[in-house]
RODO-2510 file (C-alpha; in nm, 4 decimals, decimal comma):
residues 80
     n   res          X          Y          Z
     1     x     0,0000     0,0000     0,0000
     2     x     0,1525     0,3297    -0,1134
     3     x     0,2392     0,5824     0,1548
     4     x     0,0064     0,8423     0,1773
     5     x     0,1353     1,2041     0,2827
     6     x    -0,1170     1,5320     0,4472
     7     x     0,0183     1,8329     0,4077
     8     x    -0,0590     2,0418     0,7392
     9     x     0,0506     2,4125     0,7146
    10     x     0,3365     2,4407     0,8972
    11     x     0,4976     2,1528     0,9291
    12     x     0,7813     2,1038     0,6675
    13     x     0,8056     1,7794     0,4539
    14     x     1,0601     1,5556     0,4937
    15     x     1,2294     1,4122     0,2102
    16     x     1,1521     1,0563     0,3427
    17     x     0,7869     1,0927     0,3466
    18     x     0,7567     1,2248     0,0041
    19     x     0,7224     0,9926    -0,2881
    20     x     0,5993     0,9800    -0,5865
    21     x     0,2838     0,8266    -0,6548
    22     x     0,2973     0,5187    -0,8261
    23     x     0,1438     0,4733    -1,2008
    24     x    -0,2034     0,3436    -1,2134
    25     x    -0,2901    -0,0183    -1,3254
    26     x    -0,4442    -0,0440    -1,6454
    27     x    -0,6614    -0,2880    -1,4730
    28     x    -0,8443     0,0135    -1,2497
    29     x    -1,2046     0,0345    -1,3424
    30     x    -1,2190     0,4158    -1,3653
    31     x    -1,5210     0,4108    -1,1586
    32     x    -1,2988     0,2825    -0,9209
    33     x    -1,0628     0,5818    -0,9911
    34     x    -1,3184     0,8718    -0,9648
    35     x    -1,4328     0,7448    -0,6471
    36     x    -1,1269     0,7512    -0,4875
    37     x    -1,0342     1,0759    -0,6270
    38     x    -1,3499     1,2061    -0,5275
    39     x    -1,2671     1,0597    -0,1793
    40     x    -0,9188     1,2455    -0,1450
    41     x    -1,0920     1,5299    -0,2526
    42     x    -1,3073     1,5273     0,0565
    43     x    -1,0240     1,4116     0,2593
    44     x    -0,8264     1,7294     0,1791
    45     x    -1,1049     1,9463     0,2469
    46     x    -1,1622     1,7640     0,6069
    47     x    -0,7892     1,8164     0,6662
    48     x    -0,7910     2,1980     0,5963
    49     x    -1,1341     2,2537     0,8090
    50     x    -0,9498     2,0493     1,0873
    51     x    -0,6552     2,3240     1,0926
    52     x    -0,8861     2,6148     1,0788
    53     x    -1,1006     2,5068     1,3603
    54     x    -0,7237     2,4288     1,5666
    55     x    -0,6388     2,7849     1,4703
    56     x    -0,9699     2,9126     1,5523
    57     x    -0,9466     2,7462     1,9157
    58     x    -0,6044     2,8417     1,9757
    59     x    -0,7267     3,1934     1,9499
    60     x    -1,0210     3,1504     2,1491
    61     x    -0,7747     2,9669     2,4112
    62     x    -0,5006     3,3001     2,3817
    63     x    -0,8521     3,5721     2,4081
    64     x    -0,9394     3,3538     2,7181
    65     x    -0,6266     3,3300     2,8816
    66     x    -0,5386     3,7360     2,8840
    67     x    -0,9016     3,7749     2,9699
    68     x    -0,8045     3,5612     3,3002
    69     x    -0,5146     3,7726     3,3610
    70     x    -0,6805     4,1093     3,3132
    71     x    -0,9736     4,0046     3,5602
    72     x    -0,6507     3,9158     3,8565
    73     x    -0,5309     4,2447     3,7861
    74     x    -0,8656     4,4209     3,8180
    75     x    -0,8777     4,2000     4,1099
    76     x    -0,5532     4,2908     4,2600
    77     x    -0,6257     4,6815     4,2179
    78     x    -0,9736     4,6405     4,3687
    79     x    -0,8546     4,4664     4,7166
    80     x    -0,6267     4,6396     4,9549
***
């Protein structure tokens, strides 16, 4: 089974885990083909939604955190 590679953004490839994909059999129905196309094609979209939403909650996690740490200093000021 060939190996099969995701890029994430930001994370460098290494030159082991690239290869080139290897030639399809003539034997292949291409309904066979499409579907599996079709298949990475959805896979690649899952992949890029996946690193949004990490973005997306790493942000939310940062906004939370100096939120936190605003409220103790408001806190600090407040009581003597």
């Amino acid at each position: 089974m060939p190996e099969v590679d995701f890029h994430v953004p930001g994370r460098a490839r290494s030159q082991e885990s690239v290869q080139s994909a290897p030639r399809e059999p003539a034997s292949t129905p291409q309904a066979l083909t499409s579907t599996l196309e079709h298949i990475v094609g959805q896979l690649d979209v899952l992949t890029q939604t996946v690193c949004i939403l990490e973005q997306r909650l790493t942000l939310t996690e940062d906004k939370l955190k100096q939120c936190l740490e605003n409220q103790q200093l408001i806190m600090q000021r407040v009581t003597p």
